[in-house]
C-alpha positions as a Markdown table, in Angstrom:
| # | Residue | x | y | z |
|---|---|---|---|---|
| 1 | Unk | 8.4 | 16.2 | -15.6 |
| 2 | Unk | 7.0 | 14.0 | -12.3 |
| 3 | Unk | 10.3 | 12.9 | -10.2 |
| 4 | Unk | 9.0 | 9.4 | -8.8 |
| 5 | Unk | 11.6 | 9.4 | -5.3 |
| 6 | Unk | 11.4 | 5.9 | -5.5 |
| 7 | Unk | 12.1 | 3.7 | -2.0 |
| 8 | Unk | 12.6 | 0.0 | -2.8 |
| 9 | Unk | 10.1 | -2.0 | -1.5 |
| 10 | Unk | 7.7 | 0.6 | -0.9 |
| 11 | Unk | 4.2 | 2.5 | -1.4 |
| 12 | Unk | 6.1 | 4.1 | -4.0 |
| 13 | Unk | 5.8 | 1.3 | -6.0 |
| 14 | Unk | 1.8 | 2.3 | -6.7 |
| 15 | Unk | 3.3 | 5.5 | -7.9 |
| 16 | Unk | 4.7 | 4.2 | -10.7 |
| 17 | Unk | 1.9 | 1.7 | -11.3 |
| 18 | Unk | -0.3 | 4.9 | -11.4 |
| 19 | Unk | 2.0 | 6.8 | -13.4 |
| 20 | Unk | 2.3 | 3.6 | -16.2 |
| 21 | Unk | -2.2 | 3.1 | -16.2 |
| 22 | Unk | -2.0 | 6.8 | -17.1 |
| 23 | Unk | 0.8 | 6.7 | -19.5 |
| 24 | Unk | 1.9 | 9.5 | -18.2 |
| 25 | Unk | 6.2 | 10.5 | -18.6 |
| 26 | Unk | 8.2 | 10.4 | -15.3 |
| 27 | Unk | 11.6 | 9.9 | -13.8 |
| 28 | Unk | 12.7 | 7.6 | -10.9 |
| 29 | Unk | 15.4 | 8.7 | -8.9 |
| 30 | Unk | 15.9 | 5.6 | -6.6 |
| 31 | Unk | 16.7 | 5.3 | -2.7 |
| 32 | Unk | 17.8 | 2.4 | -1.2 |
| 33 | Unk | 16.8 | 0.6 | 2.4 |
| 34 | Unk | 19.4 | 0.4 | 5.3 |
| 35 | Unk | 19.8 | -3.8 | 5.3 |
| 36 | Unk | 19.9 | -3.6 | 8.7 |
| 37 | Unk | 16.8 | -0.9 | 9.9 |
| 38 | Unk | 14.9 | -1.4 | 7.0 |
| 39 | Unk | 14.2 | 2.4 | 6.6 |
| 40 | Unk | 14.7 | 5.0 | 4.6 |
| 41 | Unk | 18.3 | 6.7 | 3.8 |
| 42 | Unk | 18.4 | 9.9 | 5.3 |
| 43 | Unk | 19.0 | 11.5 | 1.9 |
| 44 | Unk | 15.4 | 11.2 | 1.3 |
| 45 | Unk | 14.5 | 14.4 | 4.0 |
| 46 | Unk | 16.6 | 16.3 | 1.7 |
| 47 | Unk | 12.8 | 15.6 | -0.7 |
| 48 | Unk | 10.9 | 15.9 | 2.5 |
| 49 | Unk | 11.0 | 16.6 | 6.0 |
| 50 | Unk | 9.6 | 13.3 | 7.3 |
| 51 | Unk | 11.8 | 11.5 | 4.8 |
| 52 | Unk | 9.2 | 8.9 | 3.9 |
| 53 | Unk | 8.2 | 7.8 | 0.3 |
| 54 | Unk | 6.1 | 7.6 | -1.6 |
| 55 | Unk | 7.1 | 11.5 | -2.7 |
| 56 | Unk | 7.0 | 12.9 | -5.9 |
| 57 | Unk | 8.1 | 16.8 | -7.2 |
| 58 | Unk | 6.2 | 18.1 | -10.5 |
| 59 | Unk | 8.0 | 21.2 | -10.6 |
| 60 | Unk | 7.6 | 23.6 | -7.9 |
| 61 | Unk | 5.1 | 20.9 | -6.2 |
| 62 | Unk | 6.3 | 18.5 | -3.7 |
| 63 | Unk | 4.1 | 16.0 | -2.1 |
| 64 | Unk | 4.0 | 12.8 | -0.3 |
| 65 | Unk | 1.5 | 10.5 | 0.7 |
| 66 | Unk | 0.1 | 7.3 | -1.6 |
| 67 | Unk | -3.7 | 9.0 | -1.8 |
| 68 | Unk | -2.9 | 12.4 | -1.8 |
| 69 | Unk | -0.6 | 11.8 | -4.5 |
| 70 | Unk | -2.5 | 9.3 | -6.5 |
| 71 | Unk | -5.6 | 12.1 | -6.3 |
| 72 | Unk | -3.1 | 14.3 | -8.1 |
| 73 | Unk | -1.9 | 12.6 | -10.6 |
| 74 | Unk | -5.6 | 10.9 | -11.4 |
| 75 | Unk | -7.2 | 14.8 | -11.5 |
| 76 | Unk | -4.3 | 16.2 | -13.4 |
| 77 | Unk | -3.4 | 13.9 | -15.9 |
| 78 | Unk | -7.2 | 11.4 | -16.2 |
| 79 | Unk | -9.7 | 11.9 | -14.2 |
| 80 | Unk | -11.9 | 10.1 | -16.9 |
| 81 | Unk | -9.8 | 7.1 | -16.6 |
| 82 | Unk | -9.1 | 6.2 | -13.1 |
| 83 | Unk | -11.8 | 7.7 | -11.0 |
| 84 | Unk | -15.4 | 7.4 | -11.5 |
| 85 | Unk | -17.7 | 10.5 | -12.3 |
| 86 | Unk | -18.2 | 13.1 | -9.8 |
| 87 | Unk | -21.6 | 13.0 | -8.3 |
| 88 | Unk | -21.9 | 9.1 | -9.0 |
| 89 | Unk | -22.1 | 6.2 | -6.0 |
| 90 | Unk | -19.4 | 5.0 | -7.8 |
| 91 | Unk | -17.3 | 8.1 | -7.3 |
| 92 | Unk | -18.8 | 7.8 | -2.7 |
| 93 | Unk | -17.5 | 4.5 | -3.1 |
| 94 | Unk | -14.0 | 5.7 | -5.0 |
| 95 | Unk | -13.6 | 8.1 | -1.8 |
| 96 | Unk | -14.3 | 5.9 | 0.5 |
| 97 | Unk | -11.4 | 2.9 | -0.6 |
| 98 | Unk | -8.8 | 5.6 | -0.7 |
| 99 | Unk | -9.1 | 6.7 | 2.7 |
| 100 | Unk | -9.7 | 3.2 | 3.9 |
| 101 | Unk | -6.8 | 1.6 | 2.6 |
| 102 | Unk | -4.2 | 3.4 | 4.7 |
| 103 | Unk | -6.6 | 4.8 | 7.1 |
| 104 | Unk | -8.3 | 1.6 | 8.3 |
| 105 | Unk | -6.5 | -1.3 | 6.8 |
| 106 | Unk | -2.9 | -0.4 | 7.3 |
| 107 | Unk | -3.2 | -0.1 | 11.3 |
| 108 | Unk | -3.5 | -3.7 | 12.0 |
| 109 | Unk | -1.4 | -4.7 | 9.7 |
| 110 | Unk | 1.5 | -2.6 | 10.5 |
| 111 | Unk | 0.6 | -3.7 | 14.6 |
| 112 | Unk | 1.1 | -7.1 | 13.6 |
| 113 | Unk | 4.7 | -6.5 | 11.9 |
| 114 | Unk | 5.8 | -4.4 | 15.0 |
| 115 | Unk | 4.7 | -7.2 | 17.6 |
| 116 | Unk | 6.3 | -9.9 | 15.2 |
| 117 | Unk | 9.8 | -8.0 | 15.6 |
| 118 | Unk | 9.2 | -7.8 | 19.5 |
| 119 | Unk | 8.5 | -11.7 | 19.2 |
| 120 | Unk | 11.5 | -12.4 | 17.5 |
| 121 | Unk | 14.2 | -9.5 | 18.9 |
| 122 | Unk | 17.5 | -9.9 | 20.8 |
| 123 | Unk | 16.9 | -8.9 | 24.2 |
| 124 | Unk | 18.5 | -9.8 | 28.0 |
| 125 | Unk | 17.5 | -13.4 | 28.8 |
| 126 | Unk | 15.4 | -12.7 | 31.9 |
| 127 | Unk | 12.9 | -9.9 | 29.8 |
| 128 | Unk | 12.3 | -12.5 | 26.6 |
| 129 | Unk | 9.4 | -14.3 | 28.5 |
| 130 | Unk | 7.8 | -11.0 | 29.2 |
| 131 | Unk | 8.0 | -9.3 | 26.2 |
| 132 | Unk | 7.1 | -12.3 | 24.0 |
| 133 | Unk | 4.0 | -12.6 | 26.0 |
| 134 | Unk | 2.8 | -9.5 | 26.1 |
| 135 | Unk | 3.7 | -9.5 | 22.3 |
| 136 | Unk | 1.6 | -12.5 | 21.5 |
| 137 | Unk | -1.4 | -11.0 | 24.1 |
| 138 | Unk | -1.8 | -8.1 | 22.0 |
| 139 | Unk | -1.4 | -9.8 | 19.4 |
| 140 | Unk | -4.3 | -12.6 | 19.4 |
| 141 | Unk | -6.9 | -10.4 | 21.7 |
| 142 | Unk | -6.6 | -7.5 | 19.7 |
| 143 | Unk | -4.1 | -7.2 | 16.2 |
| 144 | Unk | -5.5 | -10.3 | 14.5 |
| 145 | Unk | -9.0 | -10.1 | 15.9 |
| 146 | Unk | -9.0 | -7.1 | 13.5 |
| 147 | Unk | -7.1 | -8.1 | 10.6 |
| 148 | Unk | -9.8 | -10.9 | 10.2 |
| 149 | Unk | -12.9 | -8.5 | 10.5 |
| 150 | Unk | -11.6 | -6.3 | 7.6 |
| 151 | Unk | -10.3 | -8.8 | 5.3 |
| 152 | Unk | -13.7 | -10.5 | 6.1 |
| 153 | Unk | -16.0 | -7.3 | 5.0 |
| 154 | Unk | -13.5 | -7.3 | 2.3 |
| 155 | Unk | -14.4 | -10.7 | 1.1 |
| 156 | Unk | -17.4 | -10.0 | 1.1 |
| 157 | Unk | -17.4 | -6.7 | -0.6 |
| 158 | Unk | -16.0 | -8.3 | -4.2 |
| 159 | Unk | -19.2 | -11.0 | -3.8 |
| 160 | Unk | -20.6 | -9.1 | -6.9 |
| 161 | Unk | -17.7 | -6.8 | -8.5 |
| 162 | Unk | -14.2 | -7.4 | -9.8 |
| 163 | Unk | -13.4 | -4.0 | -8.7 |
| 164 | Unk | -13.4 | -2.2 | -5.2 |
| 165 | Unk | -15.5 | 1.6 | -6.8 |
| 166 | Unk | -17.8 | -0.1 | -9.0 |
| 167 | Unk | -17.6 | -2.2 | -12.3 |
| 168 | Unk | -14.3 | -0.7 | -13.6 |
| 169 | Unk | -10.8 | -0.7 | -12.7 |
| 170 | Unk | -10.0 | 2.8 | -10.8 |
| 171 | Unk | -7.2 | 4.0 | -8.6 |
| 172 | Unk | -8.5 | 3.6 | -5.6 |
| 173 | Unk | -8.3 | -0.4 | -6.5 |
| 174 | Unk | -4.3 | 0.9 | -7.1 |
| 175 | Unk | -4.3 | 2.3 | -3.0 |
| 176 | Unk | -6.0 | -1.0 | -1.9 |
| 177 | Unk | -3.2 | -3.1 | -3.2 |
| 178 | Unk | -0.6 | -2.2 | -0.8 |
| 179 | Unk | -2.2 | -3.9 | 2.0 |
| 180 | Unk | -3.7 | -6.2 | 0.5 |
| 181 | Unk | -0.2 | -7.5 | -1.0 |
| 182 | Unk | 0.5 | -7.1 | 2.9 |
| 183 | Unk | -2.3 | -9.0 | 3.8 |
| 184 | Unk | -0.7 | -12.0 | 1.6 |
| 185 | Unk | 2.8 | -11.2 | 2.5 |
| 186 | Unk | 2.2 | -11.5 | 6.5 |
| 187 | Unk | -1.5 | -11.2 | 7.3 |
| 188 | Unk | -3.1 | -14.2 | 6.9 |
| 189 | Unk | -4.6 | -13.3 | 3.8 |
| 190 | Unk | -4.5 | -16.4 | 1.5 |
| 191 | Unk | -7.1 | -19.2 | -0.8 |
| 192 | Unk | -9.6 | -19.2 | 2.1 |
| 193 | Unk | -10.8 | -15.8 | 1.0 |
| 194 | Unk | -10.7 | -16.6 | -2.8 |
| 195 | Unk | -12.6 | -13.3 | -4.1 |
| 196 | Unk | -9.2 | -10.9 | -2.4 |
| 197 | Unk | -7.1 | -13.6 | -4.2 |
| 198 | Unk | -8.3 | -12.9 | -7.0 |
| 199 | Unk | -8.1 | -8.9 | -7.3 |
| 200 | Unk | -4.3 | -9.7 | -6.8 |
| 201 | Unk | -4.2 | -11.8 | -9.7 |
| 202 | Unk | -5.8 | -9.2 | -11.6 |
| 203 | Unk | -4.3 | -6.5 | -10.8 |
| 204 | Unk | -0.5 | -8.6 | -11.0 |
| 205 | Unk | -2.2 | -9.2 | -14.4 |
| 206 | Unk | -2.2 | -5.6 | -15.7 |
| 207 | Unk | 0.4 | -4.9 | -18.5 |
| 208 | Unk | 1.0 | -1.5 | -16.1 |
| 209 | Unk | 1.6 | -3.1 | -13.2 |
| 210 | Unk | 4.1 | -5.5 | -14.9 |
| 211 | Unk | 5.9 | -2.3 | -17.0 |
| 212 | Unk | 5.9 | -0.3 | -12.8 |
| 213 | Unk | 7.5 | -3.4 | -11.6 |
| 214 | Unk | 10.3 | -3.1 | -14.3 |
| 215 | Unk | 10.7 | 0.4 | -13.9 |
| 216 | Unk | 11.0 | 0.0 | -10.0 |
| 217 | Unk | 12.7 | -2.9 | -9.8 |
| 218 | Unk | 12.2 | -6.1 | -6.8 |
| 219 | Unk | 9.6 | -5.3 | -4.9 |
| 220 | Unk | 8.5 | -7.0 | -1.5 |
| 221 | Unk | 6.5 | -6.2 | 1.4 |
| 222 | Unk | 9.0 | -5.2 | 4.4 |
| 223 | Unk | 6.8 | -2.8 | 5.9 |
């Protein structure tokens, strides 16, 4: 049976919401945040050496990584459900989101949260100015320059689809919601782009995304 290693509030969330479209048996075994870091426990590199989640073991198999895992567990267990045909645009376009997601996306968007936490960190009096500055520099000539252009062409992308690969619901629209839920949580994404605000309510919408979020339990963005 698929072991979900299951982080709160993490990737590993999609996991499950994979795992529940494809109706597929698994077990979670759960790992919890440090309150204060925010990361990982370090029982998780016990799983895998970089002690990150999402991770998953199917037998002798272990593997991280939200695409790489999705991609396995979309060819193994319904390729004819979440991923369009081989050979298709559809299935260019399928490719394309699930490399994009954490590839492009996920950058600026993880940028942004770093230089937050510079902006609001304890440090010596005299070096506050400084860093705050050179925080909020980066941050408005360069971080949220880019966050705008992507969620932009993203905006634009759902003009004339509901889903990101074509006319039906496929996993890469399951990678795309990570940062996109980021996007909403702490990237300015909100009702002035009301075509990404909608593929959230969608996909909250699903009765598999609901059943992942009662298997995994609270989930918010917090990195």
């Amino acid at each position: 049976m698929i072991v979900v290693h299951h982080l709160n509030h993490s990737r590993s969330q999609r996991v499950l919401w994979a795992l529940e479209e494809l109706q597929v048996p698994y077990e979670i075994r759960r790992y919890e945040r440090d309150r204060e870091s925010m990361l990982a426990p370090p029982e998780l590199r016990q799983v895998h050496p970089l002690g990150k989640s999402p991770v998953i073991t199917d037998g002798a198999l272990t593997l991280a990584e939200s695409g790489a895992i999705l991609e396995y567990l979309v060819d193994r267990h319904g390729p004819a459900r979440l991923a369009p045909p081989p050979g298709t645009p559809e299935r260019v376009q399928y490719t394309y989101w699930m490399h994009y997601a954490e590839g492009s996306l996920m950058p600026p968007l993880l940028l942004k949260l770093v230089f937050d936490q510079i902006e609001k960190a304890k440090m010596p009096f005299i070096a506050r100015p400084f860093a705050r500055a050179i925080a909020h520099k980066v941050k408005s000539a360069f971080v949220l320059p880019q966050i705008k252009r992507h969620l932009d062409y993203l905006e634009a992308h759902l003009a004339d689809r509901d889903w990101f690969a074509g006319r039906d619901f496929s996993a890469a629209d399951i990678q795309m919601s990570f940062p996109l839920e980021a996007a909403a949580a702490r990237g300015g994404l909100n009702a002035s782009r009301p075509r990404l605000m909608a593929f959230l309510e969608r996909i909250h919408a699903r009765p598999a995304y609901q059943r992942a979020l009662a298997q995994g339990g609270p989930f918010e963005i917090v990195g």
